[in-house]
C-alpha positions as a Markdown table, in Angstrom:
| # | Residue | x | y | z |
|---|---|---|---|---|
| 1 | Unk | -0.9 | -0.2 | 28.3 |
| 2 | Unk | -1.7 | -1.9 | 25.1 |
| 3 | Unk | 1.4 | -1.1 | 23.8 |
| 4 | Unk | 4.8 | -0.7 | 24.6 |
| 5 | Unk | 7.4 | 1.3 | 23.2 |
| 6 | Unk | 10.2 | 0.2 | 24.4 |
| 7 | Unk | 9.5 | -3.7 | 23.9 |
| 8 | Unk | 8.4 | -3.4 | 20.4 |
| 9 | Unk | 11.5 | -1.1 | 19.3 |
| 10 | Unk | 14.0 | -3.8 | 21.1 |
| 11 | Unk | 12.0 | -7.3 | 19.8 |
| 12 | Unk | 14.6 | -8.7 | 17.5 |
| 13 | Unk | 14.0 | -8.7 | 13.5 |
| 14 | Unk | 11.4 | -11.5 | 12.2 |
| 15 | Unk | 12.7 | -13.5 | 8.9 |
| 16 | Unk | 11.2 | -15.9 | 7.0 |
| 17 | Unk | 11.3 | -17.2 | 3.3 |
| 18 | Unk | 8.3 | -15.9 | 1.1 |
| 19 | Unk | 8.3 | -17.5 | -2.6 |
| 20 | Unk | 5.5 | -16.0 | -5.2 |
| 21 | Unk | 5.0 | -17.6 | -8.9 |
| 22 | Unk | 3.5 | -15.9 | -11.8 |
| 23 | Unk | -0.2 | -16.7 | -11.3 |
| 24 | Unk | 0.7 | -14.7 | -7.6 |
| 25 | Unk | 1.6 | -11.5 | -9.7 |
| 26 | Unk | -1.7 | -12.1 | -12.1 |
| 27 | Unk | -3.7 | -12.3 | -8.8 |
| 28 | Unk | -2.6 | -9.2 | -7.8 |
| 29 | Unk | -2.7 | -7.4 | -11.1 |
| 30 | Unk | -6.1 | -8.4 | -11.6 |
| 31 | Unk | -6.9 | -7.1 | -7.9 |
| 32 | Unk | -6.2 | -3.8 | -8.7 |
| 33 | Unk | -8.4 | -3.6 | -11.8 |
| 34 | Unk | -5.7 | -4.6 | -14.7 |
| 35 | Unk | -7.1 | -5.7 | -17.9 |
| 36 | Unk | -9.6 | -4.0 | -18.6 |
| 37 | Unk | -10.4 | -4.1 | -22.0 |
| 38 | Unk | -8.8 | -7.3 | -21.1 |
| 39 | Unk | -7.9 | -7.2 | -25.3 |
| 40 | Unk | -5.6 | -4.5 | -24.7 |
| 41 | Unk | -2.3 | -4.7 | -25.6 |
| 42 | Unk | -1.3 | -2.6 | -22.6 |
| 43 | Unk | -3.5 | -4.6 | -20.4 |
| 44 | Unk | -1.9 | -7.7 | -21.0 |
| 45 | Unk | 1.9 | -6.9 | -19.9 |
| 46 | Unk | 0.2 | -7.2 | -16.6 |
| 47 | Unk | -2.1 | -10.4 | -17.5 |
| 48 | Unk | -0.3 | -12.8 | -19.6 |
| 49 | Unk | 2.4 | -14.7 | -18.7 |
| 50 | Unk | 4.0 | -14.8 | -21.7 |
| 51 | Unk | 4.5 | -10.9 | -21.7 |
| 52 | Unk | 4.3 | -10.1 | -17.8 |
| 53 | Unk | 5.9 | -7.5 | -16.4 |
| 54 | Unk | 5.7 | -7.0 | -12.7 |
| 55 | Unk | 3.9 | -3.1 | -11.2 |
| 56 | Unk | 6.3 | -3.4 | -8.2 |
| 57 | Unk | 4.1 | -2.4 | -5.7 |
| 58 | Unk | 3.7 | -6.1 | -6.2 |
| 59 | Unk | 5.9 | -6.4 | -3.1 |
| 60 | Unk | 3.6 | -5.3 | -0.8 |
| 61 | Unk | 1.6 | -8.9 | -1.1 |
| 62 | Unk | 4.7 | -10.9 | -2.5 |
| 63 | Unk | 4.4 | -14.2 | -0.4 |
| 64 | Unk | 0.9 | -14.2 | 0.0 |
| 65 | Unk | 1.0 | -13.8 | 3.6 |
| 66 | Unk | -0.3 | -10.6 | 5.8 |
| 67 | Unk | 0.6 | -7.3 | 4.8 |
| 68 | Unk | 3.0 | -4.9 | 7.0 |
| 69 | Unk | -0.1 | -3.2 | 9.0 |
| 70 | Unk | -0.9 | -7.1 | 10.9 |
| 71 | Unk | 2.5 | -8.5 | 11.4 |
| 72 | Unk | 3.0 | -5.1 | 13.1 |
| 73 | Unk | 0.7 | -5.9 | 15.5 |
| 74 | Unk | 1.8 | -9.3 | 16.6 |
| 75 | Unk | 5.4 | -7.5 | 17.3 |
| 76 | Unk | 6.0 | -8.2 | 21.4 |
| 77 | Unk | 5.0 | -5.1 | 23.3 |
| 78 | Unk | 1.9 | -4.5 | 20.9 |
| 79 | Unk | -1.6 | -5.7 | 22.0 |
| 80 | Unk | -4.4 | -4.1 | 20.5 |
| 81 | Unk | -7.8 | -4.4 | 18.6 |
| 82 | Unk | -7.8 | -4.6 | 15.0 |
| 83 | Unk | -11.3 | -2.7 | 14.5 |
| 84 | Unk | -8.8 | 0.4 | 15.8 |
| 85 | Unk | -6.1 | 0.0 | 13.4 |
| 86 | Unk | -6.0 | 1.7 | 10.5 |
| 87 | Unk | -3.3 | 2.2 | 8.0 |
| 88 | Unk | -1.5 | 5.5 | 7.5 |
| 89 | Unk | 0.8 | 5.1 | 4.9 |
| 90 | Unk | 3.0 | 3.3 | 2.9 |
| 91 | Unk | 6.7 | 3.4 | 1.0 |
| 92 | Unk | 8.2 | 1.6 | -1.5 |
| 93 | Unk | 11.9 | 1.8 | -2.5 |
| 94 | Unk | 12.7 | -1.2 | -5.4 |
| 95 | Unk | 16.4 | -2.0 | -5.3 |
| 96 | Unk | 15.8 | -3.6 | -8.9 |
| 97 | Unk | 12.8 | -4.5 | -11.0 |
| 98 | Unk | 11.1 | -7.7 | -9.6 |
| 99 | Unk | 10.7 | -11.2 | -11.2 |
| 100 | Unk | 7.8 | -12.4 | -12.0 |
| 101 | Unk | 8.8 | -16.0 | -9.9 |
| 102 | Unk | 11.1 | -15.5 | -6.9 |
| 103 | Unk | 12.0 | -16.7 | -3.5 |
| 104 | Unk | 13.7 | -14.0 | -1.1 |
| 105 | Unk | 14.2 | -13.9 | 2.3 |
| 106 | Unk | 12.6 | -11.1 | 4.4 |
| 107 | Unk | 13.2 | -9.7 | 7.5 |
| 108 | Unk | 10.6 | -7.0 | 9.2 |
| 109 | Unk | 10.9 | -4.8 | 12.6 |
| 110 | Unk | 9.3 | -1.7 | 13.8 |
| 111 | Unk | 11.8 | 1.1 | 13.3 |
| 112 | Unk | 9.8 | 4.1 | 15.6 |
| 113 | Unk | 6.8 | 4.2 | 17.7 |
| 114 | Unk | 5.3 | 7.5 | 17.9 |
| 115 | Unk | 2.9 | 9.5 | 20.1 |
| 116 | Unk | 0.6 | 11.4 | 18.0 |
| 117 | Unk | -2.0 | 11.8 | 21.5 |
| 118 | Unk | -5.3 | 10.6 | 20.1 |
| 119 | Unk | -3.5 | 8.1 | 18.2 |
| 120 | Unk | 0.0 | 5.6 | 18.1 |
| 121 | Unk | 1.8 | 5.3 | 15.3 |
| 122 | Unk | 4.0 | 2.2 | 14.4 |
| 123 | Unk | 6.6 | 2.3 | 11.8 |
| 124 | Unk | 7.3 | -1.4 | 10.4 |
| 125 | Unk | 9.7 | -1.8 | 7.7 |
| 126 | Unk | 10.2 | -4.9 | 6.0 |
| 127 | Unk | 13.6 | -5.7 | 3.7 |
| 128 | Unk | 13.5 | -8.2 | 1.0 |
| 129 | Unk | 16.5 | -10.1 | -0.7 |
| 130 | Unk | 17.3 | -13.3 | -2.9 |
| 131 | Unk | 20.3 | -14.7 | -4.2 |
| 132 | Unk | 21.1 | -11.8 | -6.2 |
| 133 | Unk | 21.4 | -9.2 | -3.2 |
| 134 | Unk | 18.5 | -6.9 | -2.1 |
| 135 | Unk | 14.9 | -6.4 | -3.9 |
| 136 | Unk | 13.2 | -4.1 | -1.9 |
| 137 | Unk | 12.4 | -2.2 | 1.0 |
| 138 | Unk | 8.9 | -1.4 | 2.6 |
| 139 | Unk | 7.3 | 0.9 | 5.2 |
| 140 | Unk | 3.9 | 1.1 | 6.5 |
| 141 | Unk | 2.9 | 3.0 | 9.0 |
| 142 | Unk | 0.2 | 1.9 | 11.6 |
| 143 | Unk | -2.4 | 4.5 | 13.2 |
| 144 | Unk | -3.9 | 2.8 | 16.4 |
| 145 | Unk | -6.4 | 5.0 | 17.6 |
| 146 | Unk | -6.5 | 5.6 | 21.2 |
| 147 | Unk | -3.5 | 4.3 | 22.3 |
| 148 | Unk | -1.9 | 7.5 | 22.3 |
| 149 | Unk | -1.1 | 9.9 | 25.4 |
| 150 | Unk | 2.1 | 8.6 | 27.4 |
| 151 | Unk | 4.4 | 11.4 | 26.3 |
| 152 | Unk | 6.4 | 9.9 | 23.7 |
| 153 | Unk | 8.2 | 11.4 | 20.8 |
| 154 | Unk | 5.4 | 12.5 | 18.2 |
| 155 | Unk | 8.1 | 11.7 | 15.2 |
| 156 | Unk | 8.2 | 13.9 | 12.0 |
| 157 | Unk | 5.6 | 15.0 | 10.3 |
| 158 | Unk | 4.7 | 12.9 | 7.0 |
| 159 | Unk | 2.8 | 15.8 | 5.5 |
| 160 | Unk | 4.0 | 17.5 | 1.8 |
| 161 | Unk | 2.5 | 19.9 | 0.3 |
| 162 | Unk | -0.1 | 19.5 | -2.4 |
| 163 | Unk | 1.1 | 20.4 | -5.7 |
| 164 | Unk | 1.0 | 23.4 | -7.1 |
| 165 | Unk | -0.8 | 24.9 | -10.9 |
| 166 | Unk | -3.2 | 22.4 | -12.7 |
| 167 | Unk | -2.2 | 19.0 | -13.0 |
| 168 | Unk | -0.6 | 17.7 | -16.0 |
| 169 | Unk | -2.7 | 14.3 | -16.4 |
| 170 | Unk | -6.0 | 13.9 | -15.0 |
| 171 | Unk | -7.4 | 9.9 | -14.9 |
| 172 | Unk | -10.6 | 8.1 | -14.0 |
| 173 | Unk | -10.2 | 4.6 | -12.8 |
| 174 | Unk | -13.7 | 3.0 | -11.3 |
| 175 | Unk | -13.2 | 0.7 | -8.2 |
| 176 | Unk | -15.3 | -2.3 | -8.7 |
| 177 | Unk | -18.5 | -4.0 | -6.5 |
| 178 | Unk | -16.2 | -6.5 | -5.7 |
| 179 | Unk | -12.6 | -5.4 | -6.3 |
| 180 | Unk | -12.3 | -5.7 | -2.4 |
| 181 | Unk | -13.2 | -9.2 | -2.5 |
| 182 | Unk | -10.3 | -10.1 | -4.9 |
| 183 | Unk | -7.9 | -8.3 | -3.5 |
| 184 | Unk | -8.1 | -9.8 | -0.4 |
| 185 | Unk | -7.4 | -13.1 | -2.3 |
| 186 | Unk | -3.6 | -11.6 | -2.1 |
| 187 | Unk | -3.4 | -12.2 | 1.2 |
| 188 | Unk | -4.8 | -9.4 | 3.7 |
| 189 | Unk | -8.0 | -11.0 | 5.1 |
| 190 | Unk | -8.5 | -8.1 | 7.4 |
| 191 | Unk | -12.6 | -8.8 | 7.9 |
| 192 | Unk | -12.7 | -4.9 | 7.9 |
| 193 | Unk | -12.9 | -5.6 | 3.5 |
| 194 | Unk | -15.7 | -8.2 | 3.7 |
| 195 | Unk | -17.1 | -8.2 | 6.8 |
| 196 | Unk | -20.2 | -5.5 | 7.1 |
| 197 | Unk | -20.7 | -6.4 | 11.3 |
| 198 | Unk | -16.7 | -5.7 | 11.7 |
| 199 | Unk | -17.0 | -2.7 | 9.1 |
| 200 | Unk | -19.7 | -1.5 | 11.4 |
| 201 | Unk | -18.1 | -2.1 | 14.8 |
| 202 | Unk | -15.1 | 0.2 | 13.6 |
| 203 | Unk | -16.7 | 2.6 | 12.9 |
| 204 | Unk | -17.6 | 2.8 | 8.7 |
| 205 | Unk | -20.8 | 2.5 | 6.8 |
| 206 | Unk | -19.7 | -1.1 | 4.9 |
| 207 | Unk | -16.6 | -2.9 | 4.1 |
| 208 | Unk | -14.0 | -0.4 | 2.5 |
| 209 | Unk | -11.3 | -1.0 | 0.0 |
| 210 | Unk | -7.8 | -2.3 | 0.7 |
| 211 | Unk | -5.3 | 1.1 | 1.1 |
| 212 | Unk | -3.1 | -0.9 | -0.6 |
| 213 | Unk | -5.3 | -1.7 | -3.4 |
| 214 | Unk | -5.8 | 1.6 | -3.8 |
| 215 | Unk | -2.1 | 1.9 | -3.4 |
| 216 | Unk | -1.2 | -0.3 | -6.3 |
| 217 | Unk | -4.2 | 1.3 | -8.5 |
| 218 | Unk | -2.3 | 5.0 | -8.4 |
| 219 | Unk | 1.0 | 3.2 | -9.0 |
| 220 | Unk | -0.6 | 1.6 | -12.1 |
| 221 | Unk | -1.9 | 4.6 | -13.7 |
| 222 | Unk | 1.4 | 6.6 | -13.2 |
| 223 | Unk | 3.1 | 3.9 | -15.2 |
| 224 | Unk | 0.8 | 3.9 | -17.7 |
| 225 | Unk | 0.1 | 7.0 | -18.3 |
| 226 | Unk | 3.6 | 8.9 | -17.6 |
| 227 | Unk | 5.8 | 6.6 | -17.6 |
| 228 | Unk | 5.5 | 4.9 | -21.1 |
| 229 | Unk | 3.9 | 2.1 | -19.1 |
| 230 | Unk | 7.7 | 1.1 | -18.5 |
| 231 | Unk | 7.4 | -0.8 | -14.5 |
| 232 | Unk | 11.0 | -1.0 | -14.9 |
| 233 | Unk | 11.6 | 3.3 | -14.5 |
| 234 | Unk | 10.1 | 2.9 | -11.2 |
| 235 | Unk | 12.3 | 3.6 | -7.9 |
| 236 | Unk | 10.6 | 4.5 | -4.8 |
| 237 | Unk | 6.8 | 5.1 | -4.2 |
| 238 | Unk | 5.1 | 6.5 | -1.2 |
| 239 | Unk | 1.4 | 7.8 | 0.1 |
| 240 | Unk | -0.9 | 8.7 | 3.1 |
| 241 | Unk | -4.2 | 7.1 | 3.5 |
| 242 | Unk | -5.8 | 9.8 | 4.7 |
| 243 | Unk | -9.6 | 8.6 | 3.4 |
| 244 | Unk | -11.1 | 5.2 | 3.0 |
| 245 | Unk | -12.3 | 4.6 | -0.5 |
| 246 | Unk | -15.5 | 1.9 | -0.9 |
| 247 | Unk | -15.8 | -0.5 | -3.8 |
| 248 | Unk | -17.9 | 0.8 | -6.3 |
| 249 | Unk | -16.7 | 4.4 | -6.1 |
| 250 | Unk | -14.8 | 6.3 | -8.5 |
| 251 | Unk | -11.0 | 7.1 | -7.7 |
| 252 | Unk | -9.8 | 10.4 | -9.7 |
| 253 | Unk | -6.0 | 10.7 | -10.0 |
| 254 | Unk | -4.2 | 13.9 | -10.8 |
| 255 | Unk | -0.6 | 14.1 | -11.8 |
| 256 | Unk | 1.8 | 16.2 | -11.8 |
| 257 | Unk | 5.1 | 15.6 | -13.6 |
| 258 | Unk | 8.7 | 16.8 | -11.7 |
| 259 | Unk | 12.2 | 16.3 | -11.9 |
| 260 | Unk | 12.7 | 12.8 | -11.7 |
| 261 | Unk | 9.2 | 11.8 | -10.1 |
| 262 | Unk | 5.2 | 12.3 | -10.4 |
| 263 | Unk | 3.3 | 13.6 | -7.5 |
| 264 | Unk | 0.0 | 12.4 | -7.2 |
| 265 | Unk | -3.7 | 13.2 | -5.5 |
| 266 | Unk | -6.0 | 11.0 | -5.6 |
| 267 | Unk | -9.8 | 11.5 | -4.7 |
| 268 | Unk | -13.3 | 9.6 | -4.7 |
| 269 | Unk | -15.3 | 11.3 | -7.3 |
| 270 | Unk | -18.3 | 10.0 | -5.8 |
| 271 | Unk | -18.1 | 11.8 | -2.6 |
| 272 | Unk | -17.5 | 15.6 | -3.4 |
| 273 | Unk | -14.0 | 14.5 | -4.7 |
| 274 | Unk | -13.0 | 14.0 | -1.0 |
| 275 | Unk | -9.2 | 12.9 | -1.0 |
| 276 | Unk | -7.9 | 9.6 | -0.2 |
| 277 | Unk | -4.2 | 9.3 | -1.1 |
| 278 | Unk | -1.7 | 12.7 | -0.1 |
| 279 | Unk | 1.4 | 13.1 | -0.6 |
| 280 | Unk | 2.2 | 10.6 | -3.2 |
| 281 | Unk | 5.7 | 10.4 | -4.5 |
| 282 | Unk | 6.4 | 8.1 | -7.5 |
| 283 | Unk | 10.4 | 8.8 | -8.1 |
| 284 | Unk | 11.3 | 7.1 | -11.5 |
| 285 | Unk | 14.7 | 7.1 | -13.9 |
């Protein structure tokens, strides 16, 4: 079968050498809708490089190479069609606030393959350090629909439940024509974000949004709107795509505070407030 469990779980660790410079972080930031007004004082901690500071979800393009999702799928014992990938989730632990120019050594393997029976899921975590000892840790998880079926463990469940009471900040933030377009600039050239013939083919209406665009949009308006727009307070951050969102929509993100984190939902206003990102964990100091 397309893929096999035992192969990918025993191929040995990848590592490689990823460096990123400032203008890398102002890509990114500007791919997930900083500065606007672009006058802003707020704006331009993430869009000056004389007062950068770096969101840290940052590390999930750091290197400009392809995000967790693909090198997943060119781990031995994986062989599969990208227009059946999609990506279920993602966390974040930051062992230290990030520079804004750095070189680090990374090293990536899947951790668990799971049998969820219409659908396998690939955990691939990724581990980041530089001179100075560790930076971060990453996890995405990989949905392959289809390839499911063979009996395997169907691993934990990654649900939480929604939070309770009415939220304690609500935000609008509007997802550009063509935020997809620069994003993609960051490195993830999936065609599924540009591409309307492969959007088509796997089964959506146009070319969606990044999750991890999306991803590092949330993250943003936590900071800025709980946590005294301080990137430095941040620990760990996690989420489940569990809807696509499409460039030019509206994302609607409701927050609740909690001891020592923010729980998030986030929803596309433009379609019934359908929900995109569950489950979402920002744990802060």
């Amino acid at each position: 079968m397309p893929i096999d469990p035992a192969e990918a779980l025993a191929a040995a660790p990848r590592t490689g050498e990823i460096s990123w410079t400032a203008g890398d972080v102002l890509l990114y930031h500007l791919g997930i809708g900083a500065g606007r007004p672009a006058t802003d004082p707020a704006e331009l901690r993430y869009t000056l490089e004389s007062r950068l500071h770096v969101l840290p979800s940052f590390a999930t393009v750091a290197g400009g190479g392809p995000p967790g999702v693909t090198d997943a799928l060119s781990v031995p014992g994986v062989d599969v069609d990208l227009a059946r990938v999609l990506h279920g989730g993602q966390s974040l632990t930051v062992h230290r606030p990030l520079p804004a120019e750095g070189t680090a050594t990374t090293t990536g393997r899947i951790t668990a393959v799971y049998d969820r029976g219409d659908a396998a899921v690939l955990v691939m975590r990724t581990e980041a350090a530089d001179a100075d000892g560790p930076l971060w840790t990453g996890e995405a998880r990989v949905h392959v629909r289809g390839e499911g079926g063979w009996g395997g463990e169907r691993g934990p469940s990654a649900r939480r439940e929604a939070p309770a009471g009415e939220p304690d900040r609500t935000v609008e933030r509007a997802v550009r024509e063509d935020q997809a377009l620069l994003y993609r600039l960051t490195g993830d050239l999936n065609p599924l974000h540009a591409d309307p013939g492969f959007a088509a083919r796997a089964g959506f209406e146009r070319p969606v949004l990044h999750g991890l665009c999306t991803y590092g949009m949330t993250l943003k308006a936590v900071v800025d709107t709980l946590l005294d727009g301080d990137v430095t307070r941040v620990r760990s951050y996690g989420t489940r795509f569990v809807s696509v969102v499409y460039p030019g929509e509206t994302l609607r993100i409701r927050m609740w505070r909690g001891d020592g984190e923010v729980r998030a939902v986030v929803s596309a206003v433009d379609r019934q407030d359908t929900t995109v990102l569950a489950g979402t964990t920002v744990r802060h100091v």
